[in-house]
N, C-alpha and C positions, 0 to 999 in steps of 0.2 A: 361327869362333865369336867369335874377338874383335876382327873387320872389322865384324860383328851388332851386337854390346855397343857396339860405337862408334854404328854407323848409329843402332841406335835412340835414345842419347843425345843424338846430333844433333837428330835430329827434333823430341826432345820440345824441347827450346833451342828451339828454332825458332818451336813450337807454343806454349810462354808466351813468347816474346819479343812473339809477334804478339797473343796474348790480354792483355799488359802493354799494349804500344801500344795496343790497341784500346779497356783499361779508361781509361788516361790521355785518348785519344782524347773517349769518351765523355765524363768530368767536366771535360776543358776545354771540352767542346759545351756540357753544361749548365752552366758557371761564365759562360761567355759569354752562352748564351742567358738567364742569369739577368741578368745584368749591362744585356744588353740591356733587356729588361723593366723593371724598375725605370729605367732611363733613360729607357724610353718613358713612365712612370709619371709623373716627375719632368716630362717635359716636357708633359705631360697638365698636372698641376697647375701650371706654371708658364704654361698656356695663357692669353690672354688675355679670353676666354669665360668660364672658370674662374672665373678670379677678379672679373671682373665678376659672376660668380650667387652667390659667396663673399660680394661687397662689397655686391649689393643683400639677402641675406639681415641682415646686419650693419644693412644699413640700415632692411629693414624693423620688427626686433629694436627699434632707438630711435626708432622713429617709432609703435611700439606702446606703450611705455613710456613716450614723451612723452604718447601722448595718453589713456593711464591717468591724468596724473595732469593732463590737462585736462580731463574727465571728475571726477576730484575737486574740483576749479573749480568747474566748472556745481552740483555738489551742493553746496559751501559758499555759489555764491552762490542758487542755491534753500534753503537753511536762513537765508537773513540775508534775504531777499526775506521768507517768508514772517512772519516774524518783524515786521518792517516792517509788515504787511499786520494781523495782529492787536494791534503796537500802535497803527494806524490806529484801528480798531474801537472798539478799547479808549478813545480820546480822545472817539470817537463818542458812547460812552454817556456818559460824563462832560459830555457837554452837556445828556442826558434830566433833566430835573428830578423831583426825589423824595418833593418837599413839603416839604423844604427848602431853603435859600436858600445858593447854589454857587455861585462865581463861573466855574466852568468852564461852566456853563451856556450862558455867552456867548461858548462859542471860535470859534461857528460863525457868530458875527453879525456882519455887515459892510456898513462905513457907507460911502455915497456922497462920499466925501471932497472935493471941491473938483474931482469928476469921475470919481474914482478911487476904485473900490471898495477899500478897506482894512478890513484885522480890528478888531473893536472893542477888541480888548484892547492892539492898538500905537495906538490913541486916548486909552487912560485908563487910570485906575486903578480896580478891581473890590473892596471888603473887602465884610464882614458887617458889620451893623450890629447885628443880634442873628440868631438860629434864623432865621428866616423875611424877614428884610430884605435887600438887599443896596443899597450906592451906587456909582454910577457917578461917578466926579470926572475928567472931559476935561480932555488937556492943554491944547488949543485952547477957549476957553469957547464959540467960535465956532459949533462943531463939537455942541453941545449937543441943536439943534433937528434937521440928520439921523439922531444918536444913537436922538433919540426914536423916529424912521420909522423905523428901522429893527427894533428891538425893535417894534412893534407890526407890520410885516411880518413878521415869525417868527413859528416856533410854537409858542412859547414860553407863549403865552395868558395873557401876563400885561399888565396894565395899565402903562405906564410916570410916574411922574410926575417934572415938570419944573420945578424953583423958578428956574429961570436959572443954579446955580450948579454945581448937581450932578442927576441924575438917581436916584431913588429904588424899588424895582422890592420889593412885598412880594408876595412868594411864597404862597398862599393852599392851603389843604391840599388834598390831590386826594381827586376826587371817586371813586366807585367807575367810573365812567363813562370819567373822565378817564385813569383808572388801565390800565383795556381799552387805550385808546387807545396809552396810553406803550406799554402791552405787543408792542404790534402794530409801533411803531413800532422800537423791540428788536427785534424777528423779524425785521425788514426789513433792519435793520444787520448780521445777524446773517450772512441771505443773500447781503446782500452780501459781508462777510469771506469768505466762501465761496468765491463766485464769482472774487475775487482770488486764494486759494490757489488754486484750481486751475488759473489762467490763468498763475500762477506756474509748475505743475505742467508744464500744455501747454508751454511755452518751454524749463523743461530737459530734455524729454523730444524734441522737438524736436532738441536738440541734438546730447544722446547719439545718437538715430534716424541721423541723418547722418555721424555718427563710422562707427557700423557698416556702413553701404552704401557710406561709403568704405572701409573695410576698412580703417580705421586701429585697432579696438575690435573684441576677439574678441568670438566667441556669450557664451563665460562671463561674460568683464566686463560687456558688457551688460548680462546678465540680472542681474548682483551689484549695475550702479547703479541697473536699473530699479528692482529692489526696494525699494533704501535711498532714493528721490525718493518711491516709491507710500507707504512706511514715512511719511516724513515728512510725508506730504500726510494721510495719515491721522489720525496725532499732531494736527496742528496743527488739523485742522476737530473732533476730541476738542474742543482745549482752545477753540475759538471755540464750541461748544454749551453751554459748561460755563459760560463767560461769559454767556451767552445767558443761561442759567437762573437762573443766580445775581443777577444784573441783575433780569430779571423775578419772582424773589423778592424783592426789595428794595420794586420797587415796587407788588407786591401785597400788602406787609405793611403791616396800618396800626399 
């Protein structure tokens, strides 16, 4: 009986020694295979593939953000372009005469200079004489007799007269006639302001377009500068009609 009581003692000894081994067995398997793993892990990310698609991520990251704020570029210079464009306009009309007597009238008139087309106004000096007069006093007195051609080539429709010393130019009240006519001639400037904003318009649109097909400018930002270029192109032909009309108020009023 007590050859038994030993035997069976033995055995179970036996029976968790080998179920010990087997457990320790087991978690140095998986300590290892874990170990392993994450080595392979490590060498994964330390792969040279890796990090080249790590580096062009990175890189494609600031070459997006640079060209977000080249993209801000193009819209600052389409806001200072158009701007340019309606203060062209704007000098335009300050040459239409009103019935009164402007010296801006004459920015646009340019004398045959000693061969050389030049502004009238780097020729001389322009004041009032009163409302409706205006004189012209040349630096050059030389300069007097193209002066004259040339104001009676414009169309200006004014008479010029010439004492030798200065040029004398009275501005006669518009006719109703005449008035249609300015009016028309507004409309004209007016279309043209136009036609510069949007050619403005075309060139930064133009630009952004080619950012996106190069895929340096997401769909969003895109569509966030198109708008803000469409936005301003808008704004700006507002404020050239608004000129228009006001201008042609002017000189429809007698």
């Amino acid at each position: 009986m007590g050859g038994h009581v030993v035997a069976v003692f033995a055995n179970a000894h036996t029976i968790l020694s080998s179920k010990r081994g087997g457990y320790n067995g087991t978690a140095l398997a998986s300590r290892s295979s874990g170990s392993k793993n994450s080595s392979n892990f490590k060498s994964k990310l330390g792969n040279g593939n890796t990090r080249r698609r790590l580096g062009g991520l990175k890189s494609r990251i600031t070459t997006t953000r640079a060209s977000v704020e080249e993209a801000e570029e193009v819209e600052l210079d389409c806001m200072d372009r158009m701007e340019k464009a309606m203060e062209v306009m704007t000098d335009n009309f300050s040459t239409v005469r009103t019935g009164r007597a402007n010296p801006n009238m004459l920015d646009r008139i340019e004398v045959d200079y000693y061969g050389a087309m030049t502004p009238l106004k780097s020729l001389s000096n322009t004041n009032n004489l009163d409302a409706q007069t205006l004189v012209i006093q040349p630096f050059d007195k030389g300069a007097l007799k193209e002066i004259e051609k040339a104001i009676v080539r414009s169309d200006l429709g004014i008479t010029p007269s010439n004492d030798g010393s200065v040029i004398r130019l009275v501005v006669p009240p518009l006719t109703a006639e005449r008035r249609k006519e300015l009016t028309k001639q507004v409309s004209k400037l007016g279309e043209e302001g136009k036609v510069a904003l949007r050619n403005v318009r075309r060139d930064a649109m133009t630009k952004i377009k080619k950012m996106k097909t190069d895929k340096t400018l997401g769909e969003d930002e895109f569509a966030s500068f198109e708008k803000k270029i469409e936005d301003l192109t808008t704004s700006y032909v507002k404020k050239t009609e608004d000129a228009v009309k006001a201008k042609e108020k002017e000189l429809t009023t007698v």
